[in-house]
C-alpha positions in Angstrom: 204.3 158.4 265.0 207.2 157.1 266.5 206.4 153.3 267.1 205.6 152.9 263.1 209.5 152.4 262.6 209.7 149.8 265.6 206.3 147.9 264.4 207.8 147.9 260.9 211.1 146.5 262.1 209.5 144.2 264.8 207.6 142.7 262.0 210.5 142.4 259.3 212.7 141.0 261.9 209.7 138.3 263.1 208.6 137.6 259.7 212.1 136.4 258.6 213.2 134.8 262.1 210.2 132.7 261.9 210.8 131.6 258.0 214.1 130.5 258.5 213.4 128.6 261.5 211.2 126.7 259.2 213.0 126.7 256.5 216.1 125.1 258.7 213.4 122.9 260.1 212.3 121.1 257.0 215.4 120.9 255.5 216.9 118.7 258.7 213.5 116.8 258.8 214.5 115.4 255.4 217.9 115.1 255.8 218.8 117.7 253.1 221.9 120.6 253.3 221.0 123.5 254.9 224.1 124.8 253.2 226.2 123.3 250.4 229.9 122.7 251.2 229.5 122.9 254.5 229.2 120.7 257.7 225.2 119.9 258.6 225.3 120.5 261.6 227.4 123.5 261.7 225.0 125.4 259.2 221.8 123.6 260.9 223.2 125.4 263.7 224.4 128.5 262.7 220.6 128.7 260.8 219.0 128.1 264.0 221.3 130.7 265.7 220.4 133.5 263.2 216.5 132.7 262.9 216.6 132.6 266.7 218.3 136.1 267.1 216.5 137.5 264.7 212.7 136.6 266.7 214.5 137.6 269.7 215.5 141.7 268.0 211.4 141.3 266.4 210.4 140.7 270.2 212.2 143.1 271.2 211.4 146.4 268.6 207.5 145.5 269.8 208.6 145.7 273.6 210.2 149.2 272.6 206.4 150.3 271.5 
C-alpha cells in the first residue's frame, strides 16, 4: 500500500521530465525561444536543467519501491 504514492510520484515526475526535455529539444532544433525575453541559451539550459532533475527525482521515487 505504501509504494502506490512513490509509483504515482515516480510516474508524474518521469512523465513531465521526459516532456520537457522534448519540448526544450524541438524548440532549439528549430531555432525557436524556449523562453520569451530571455537569453537562449540560458533558458535552453535552465529547461534542460529542470527536465533533467525532474527524471532524476522520477528514478529515484521507483528505486524507493
Amino acid at each position: 500500500m505504501e509504494s502506490a504514492p512513490a509509483i504515482f510520484a515516480g510516474t508524474v515526475f518521469a512523465l513531465f521530465g521526459g516532456a520537457l526535455l522534448m519540448w526544450t529539444a524541438v524548440r532549439v532544433w528549430h531555432r525557436e525561444p524556449v523562453a520569451h525575453g530571455v537569453s537562449p541559451v540560458a533558458s535552453a539550459a535552465l529547461a534542460t536543467l529542470s527536465s533533467v532533475g525532474a527524471l532524476a527525482l522520477g528514478v529515484w521515487c521507483f528505486t524507493r519501491l
